[in-house]
Structures are given as C-alpha cells and as structure tokens.
C-alpha positions in Angstrom: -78.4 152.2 233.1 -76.8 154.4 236.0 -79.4 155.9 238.3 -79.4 159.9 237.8 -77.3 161.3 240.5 -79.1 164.0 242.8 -76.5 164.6 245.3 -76.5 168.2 245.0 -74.5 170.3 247.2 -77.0 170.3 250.5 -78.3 174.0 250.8 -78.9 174.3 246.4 -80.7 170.8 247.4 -83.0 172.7 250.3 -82.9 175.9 248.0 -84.2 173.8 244.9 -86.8 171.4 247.4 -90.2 172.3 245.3 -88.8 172.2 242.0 -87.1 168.6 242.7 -90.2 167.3 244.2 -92.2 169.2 241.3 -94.3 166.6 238.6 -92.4 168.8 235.9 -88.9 167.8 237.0 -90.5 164.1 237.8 -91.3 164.2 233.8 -87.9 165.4 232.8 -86.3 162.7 234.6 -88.5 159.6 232.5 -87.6 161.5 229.4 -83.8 161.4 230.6 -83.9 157.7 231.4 -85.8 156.6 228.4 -83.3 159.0 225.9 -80.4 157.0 227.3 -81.9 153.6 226.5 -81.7 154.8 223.0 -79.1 157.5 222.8 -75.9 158.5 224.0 -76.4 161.6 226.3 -74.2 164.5 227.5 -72.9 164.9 230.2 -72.8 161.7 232.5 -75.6 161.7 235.1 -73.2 162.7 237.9 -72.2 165.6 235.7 -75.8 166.7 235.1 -75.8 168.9 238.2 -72.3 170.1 238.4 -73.1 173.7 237.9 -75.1 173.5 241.4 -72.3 171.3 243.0 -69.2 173.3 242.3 -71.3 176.9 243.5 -72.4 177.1 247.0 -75.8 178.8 247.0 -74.6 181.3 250.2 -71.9 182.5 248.1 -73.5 182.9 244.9 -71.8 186.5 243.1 -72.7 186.0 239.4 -74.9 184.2 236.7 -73.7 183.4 233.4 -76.0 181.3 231.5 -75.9 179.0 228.4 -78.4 177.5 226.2 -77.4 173.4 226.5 -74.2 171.1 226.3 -71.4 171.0 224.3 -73.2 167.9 222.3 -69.5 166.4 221.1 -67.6 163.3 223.0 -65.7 164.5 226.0 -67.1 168.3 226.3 -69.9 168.6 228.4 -69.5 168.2 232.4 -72.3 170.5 233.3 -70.8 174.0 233.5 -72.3 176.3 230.7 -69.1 177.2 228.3 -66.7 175.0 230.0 -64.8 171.9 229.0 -62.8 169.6 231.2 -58.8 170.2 231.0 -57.5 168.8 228.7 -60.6 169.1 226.1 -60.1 171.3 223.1 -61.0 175.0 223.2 -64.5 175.6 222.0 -64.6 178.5 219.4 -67.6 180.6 221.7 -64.7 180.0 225.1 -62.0 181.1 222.9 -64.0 184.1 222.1 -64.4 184.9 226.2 -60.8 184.3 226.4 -60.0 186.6 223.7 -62.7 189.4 225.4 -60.5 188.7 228.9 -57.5 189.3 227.4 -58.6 192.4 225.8 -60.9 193.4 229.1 -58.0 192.6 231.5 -55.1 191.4 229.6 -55.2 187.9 230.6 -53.2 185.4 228.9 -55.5 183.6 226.4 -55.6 179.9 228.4 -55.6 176.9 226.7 -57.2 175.2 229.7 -61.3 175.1 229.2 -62.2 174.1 232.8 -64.0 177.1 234.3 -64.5 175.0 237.6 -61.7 177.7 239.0 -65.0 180.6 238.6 -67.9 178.2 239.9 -65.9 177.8 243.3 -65.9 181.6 244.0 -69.7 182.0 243.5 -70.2 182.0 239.4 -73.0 179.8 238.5 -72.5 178.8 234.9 -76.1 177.3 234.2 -76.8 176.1 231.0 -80.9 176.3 230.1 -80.7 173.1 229.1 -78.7 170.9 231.0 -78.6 167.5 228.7 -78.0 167.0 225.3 -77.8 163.9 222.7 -74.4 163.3 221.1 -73.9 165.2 217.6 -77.7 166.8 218.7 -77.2 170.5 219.5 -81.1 171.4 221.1 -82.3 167.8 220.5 -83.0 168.0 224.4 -84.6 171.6 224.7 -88.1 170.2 224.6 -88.2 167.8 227.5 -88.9 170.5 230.3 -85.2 171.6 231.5 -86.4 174.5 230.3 -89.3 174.6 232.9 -86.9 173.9 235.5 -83.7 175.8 235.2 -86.9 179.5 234.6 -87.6 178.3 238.1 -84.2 178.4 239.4 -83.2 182.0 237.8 -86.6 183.7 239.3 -85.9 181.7 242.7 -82.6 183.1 242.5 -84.3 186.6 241.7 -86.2 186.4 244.2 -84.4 185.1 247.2 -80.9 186.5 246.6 -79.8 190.3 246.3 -77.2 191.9 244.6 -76.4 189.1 241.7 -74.6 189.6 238.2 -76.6 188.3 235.7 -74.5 187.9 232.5 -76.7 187.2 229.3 -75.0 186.6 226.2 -77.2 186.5 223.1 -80.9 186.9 222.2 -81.6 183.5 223.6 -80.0 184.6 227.1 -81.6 187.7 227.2 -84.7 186.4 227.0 -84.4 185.6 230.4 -84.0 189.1 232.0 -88.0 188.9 232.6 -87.3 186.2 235.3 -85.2 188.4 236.9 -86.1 191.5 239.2 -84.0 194.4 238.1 -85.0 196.5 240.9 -82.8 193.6 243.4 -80.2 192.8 240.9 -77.7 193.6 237.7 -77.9 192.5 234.2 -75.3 192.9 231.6 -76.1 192.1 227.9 -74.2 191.6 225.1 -74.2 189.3 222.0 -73.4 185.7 222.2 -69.7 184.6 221.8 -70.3 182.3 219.0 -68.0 183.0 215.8 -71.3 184.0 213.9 -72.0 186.9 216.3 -69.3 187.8 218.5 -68.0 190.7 216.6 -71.4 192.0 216.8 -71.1 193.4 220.3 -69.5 190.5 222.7 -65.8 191.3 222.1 -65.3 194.7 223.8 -68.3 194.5 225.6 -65.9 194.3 229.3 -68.1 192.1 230.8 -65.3 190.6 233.6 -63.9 194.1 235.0 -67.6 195.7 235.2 -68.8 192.5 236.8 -65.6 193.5 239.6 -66.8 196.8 239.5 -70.1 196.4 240.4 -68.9 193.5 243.4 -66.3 196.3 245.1 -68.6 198.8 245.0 -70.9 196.3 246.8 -67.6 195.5 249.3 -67.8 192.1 247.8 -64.4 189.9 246.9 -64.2 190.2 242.8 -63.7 187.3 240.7 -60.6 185.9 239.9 -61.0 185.1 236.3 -57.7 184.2 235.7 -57.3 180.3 235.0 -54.7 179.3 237.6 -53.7 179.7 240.9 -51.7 182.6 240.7 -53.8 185.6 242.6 -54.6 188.2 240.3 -54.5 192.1 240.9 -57.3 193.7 239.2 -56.9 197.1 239.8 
C-alpha cells in the first residue's frame, strides 16, 4: 500500500499546520489506509491533495466547492468537478460548460481538466476528498468533513476579498463558515441534471465572479479551457 502523499504546496502546508497535526485529521488518515486494504479508492493518494497543490494559497481569488469524488474509474484527481483530459464529460461539468457558454459565450469544451482555473487562484475543494469506487458518499463519514469546515473558516478568516461559489443546498450549507462581512458568496442550485434548470443555468456565476475581482483591481479568471487569452469585456 502507497504511503499517503502530504507534499502539499509549502505555504497551504504552513497555512493548514494545526489541522494536519490535528488528532481529527490523524483519524482520517487510519480510516483512509484501512478502506484501501479492502477497497478501491478515488483518487490516488498523490491526487488526494491536488486541489491545495495546483492553488497557491497567496494567490487564492475564488472558492468553488463540491461534495466528494467522481466515484467512477479514471475521474477523480482531486479537483471538485474536474476530470483529467481525456476523461468523459460529467453531466454536472457539462452543465457549467453550458452556463459559460451562455454567461460568456465560450465554446462548450470537451476537455474536463479544470487544472487551467486552480493555477490562477480557484480552489476547487471537494468536502469530501476520497471516495470508494461505484460509492458516491460511502466516504462522507470518516471526518474529511471535519477537516476541509476548518480549511473554509481558515480561509474566512485569514484571507479577504474571496469568491465563494456554492452550488446547491449541500454547498450552501457552508456559508456559516464564512464571514460575509470580509468576503462574497454567490448561490445558486447545484449543476446536476436533477436540479440545474432550477436556478444554476443563467445564474452568471463566471462574469459576476470578474466583476466583483475588477472592481477589486484584481486580474479576472480566465475561464476559457485553453491557452488562447480571453477578452472579457
């Protein structure tokens, strides 16, 4: 059994010091190694903490948060809605890519790898951050839960000025970790086909999220999926 990889990005790893020393997060990690004797697990341990590699803590702009892992064979690699090139299209990420093209008339990608957003300050944190195979929840009990609640009220507390996007009941749950006072939330339902005509498609969460960073003299988010530079407005 691979040893769980902790080589986080080295200010998220000073930033996240108490809760990696904490006896909760000590717990989570037995749980995680004695689920893998028995059960396939996703993502791979050096996947686990992806979200905090590919988002430098200094340059943190925006939150979007998930519930767990894609729980099929290939998904998961530890960004919340994202799946490595290559991977089929997840119907909740082809319901953002149908809200970008309508929000800013994107083309609708068929690439699922939202590493392109993490690298200019979106930390796409799932609640959750492991999952057993075919198992969606099957890992929401073993205190990831406990951790990642730390990590948005640190966040709250410690940063200023960050977009919180929280998709669904579940998400929104979470706005009482976050000081509203400091920082911006924007609701809206969940993407998922069973919900996403309720209120996520048109909701225009990508061009208010610029918005609100120019008006803060802050660089917006590319959200396009390549490398071509985008012109927002």
């Amino acid at each position: 059994m691979k040893k769980l990889n902790l080589q986080l990005n080295s200010d998220w790893k000073t930033f996240l010091k108490e809760e990696i020393k904490s006896d909760d997060f000590k717990k989570i990690i037995s749980e995680l190694s004695a689920e893998r004797k028995h059960h396939t697990i996703f993502p791979e341990n050096e996947m686990i903490f992806n979200a905090f590699n590919q988002t430098n803590i200094d340059e943190l702009k925006v939150v979007i948060l998930g519930q767990d892992p894609y729980h099929g064979k290939g998904q998961a690699h530890g960004l919340s809605f994202s799946v490595p090139e290559g991977v089929k299209t997840p119907p909740s990420l082809r319901n953002i890519f149908k809200e970008l093209k309508s929000d800013l008339n994107l083309p609708i990608s068929n690439n699922g790898n939202l590493s392109t957003w993490a690298e200019q300050g979106v930390l796409l944190l799932n609640s959750t951050l492991t999952v057993r195979e075919k198992e969606a929840g099957s890992h929401q009990k073993i205190g990831w839960e406990i951790f990642t609640d730390s990590i948005i009220k640190k966040i709250s507390d410690k940063k200023e000025g960050i977009i919180f996007l929280l998709w669904g009941a579940f998400a929104q749950k979470k706005s009482a970790l976050i000081d509203k006072e400091k920082h911006h939330i924007l609701t809206a339902a969940h993407p998922s086909p069973f919900s996403a005509y309720r209120g996520f498609l048109g909701c225009k969460h990508f061009s208010k999220t610029n918005k609100i960073l120019i008006n803060n003299n802050k660089q917006p988010i590319n959200w396009k999926l390549c490398s071509e530079p985008l012109t927002l407005f």
